[in-house]
N, C-alpha and C positions, 0 to 999 in steps of 0.2 A: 285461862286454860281452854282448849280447842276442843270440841264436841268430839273427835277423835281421841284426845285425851284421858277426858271422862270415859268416854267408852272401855280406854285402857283402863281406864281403876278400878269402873267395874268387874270387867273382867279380872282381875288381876294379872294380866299380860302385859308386856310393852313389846312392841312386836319393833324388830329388827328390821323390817322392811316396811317401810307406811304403805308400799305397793298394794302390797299382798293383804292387805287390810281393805285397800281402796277397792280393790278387785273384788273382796267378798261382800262388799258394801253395791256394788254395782250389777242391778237387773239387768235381765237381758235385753228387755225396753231401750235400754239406754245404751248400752255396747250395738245395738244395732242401727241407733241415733248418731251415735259418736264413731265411728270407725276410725285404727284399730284395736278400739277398746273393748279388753276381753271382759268378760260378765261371771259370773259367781256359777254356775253349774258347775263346772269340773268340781271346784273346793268343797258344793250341799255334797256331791258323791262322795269324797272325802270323808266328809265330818260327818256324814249317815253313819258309814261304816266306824269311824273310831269313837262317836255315841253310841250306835247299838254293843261295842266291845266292850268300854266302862260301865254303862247301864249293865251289861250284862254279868261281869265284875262283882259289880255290887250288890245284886238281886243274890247275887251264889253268896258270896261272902254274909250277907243278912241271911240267909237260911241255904246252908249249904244240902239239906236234907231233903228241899221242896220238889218234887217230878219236876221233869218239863211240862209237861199240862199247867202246871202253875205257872213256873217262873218265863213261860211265852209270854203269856198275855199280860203279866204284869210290866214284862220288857215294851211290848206293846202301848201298851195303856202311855207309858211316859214316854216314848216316843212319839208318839201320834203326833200328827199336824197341830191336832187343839191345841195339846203339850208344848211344844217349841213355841207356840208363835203368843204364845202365854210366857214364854223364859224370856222369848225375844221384847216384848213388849215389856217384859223387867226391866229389861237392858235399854229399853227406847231406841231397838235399832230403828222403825221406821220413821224416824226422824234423820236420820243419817243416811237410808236408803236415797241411791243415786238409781231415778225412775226416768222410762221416757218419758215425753209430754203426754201421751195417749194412759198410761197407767197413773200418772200423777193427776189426771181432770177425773178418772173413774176411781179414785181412792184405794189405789195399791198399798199406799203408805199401811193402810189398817188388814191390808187384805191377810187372811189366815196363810193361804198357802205360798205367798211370799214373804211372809216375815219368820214363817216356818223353813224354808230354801236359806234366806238369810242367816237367821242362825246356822243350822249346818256349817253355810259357806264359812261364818266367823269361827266356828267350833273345827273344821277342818285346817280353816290357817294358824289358829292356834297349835292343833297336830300335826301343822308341817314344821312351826319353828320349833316346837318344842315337845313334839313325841307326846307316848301318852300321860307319861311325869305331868308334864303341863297340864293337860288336857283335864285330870282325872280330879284338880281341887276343885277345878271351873263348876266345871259337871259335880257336883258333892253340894258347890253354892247354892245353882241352881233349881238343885234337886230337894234339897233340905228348904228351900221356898215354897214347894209346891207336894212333893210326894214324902210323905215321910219312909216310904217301905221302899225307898230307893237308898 
């Protein structure tokens, strides 16, 4: 089985397009080594936003009574950079991350805010093939590893 593969089991996704996998596997270190090979920002933009909506989901539906005062910061707290790049290293994406030479001799593979970007980008292609249906068991795995109040 291809490290790609795995990735998909983890996930529980099998994506339709390996493209669009590769693209969110790919820093922009390397889209700018490789031309014209696009890099994963558009998809973190993506997958920000359809994370912050599931996270946010879920925080109401766990206490649909709490202010916003509360249920920010709690959306917060498992969002944060720490947060991803702690789900990401679940997933071993920085083993799979496609770095230029310059981030791969300075230890991007580990680096917080790109395995944080990463996810996103994978949690965004997951919301493009498969809406937030897809999206919302991923995010429930992930979350019930790390936050229980998610």
């Amino acid at each position: 089985m291809s490290p790609a593969e795995h990735l998909e089991r983890r996930l529980g996704h099998r994506f339709r397009d390996p493209a669009l996998l590769e693209r969110a596997l790919t820093h922009a270190s390397y889209a700018n080594e490789h031309p014209p090979c696009a890099h994963n920002e558009a998809l973190a933009f993506v997958g920000d936003a359809a994370l912050g909506l599931v996270v946010a989901e879920r925080l109401f539906a766990a206490d649909p009574l709490a202010p916003v005062g509360v249920l920010t910061p709690r959306r917060a707290a498992l969002v944060s950079g720490a947060a991803l790049a702690q789900w990401a290293a679940s997933l071993d994406l920085g083993a799979l991350l496609r770095l230029g030479r310059g981030e791969e001799q300075t230890g991007g593979r580990a680096r917080e805010s790109i395995l944080a970007t990463t996810l996103e980008a994978v949690l965004g292609a997951v919301y493009l093939e498969s809406g937030l249906d897809g999206l919302r068991p991923l995010v429930a795995r992930l979350a019930a590893a790390s936050a229980p109040a998610c």
